[in-house]
Residue, then its C-alpha position, 0 to 999 in steps of 0.5 A: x809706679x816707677x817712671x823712667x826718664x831719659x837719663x835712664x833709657x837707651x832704645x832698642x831702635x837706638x841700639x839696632x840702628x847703631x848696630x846696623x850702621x856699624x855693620x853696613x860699615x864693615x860690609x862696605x869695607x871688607x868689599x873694598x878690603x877683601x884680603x881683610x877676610x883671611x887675616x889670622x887672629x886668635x879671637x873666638x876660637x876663630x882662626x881667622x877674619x872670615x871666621x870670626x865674622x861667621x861666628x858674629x852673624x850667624x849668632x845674629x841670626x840665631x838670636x833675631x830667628x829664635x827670639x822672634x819664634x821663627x826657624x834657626x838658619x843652621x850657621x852651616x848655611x851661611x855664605x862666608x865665601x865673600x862679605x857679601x855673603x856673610x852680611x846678607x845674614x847680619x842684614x836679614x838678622x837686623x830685619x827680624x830685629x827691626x820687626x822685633x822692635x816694632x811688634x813685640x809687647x812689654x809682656x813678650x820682652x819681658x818673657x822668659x825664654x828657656x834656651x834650646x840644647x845648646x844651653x840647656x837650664x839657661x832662662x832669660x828675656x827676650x829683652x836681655x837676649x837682645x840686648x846681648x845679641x848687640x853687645x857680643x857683636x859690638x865686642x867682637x866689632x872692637x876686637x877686630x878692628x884692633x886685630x886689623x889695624x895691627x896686620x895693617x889693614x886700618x879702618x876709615x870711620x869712628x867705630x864709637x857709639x859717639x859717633x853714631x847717627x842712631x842717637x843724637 
């Protein structure tokens, strides 16, 4: 029996409590920052800010619907006309991850779920989706805070997982 020690572990909680901080952050200041929203970037295919945050909580949601077995919010019907609208997703995304968290078993982390049309062949585990989930935000978070600082449009907190409170 292999035993894992703290050395070798990171939460889910950890992740989506760090997660979630970082994106309450970012609503807060697009709210304070809403010119921020049409900034044109290259990122993603998205051709600016607003879209490019479409694409980062609609894939949220996606993966907290899908991998909780409930229905796919069609991104189509995600409100992008303010920040408010687009976090109300990340929001509702992180909710179903949280109770992801506390009621999935080993076995259901560990399942292996085949992806729906959209990629076809494709099989992994909740486990790795999830962890997937938090790692393509965290890269789009990072792209974006680079893009707006060089538009001028610079943050007031410490994105690094450092400085984070999910973990001590």
């Amino acid at each position: 029996m292999t035993t894992q020690s703290p050395r070798d572990c990171v939460g889910f909680r950890e992740l989506l409590d760090f997660a979630q901080e970082e994106s309450r952050r970012w609503h807060d200041w697009f709210n304070k920052n809403p010119r921020a929203l049409d900034v044109k970037v290259d990122i993603a295919t998205a051709p600016d800010v607003r879209t490019l945050l479409l694409h980062v909580v609609a894939c949220e949601l996606y993966y907290a619907e899908w991998l909780s077995g409930d229905r796919i919010t069609p991104w189509q019907n995600i409100s992008a006309d303010s920040a408010d609208g687009l976090f109300a997703a990340a929001e509702n995304a992180s909710v179903k991850f949280r109770t992801l968290t506390e009621t999935a078993t080993e076995e259901q982390w560990s399942e292996l779920l085949a992806f729906p049309k959209r990629i076809e062949g494709l099989k992994a585990s909740r486990r790795k989706c999830f962890v997937h989930t938090i790692l393509h935000s965290v890269r789009h978070w990072a792209q974006l805070a680079t893009a707006l600082r060089s538009a001028g449009f610079k943050q007031d907190w410490q994105h690094d997982f450092l400085f984070t409170s999910a973990m001590e």
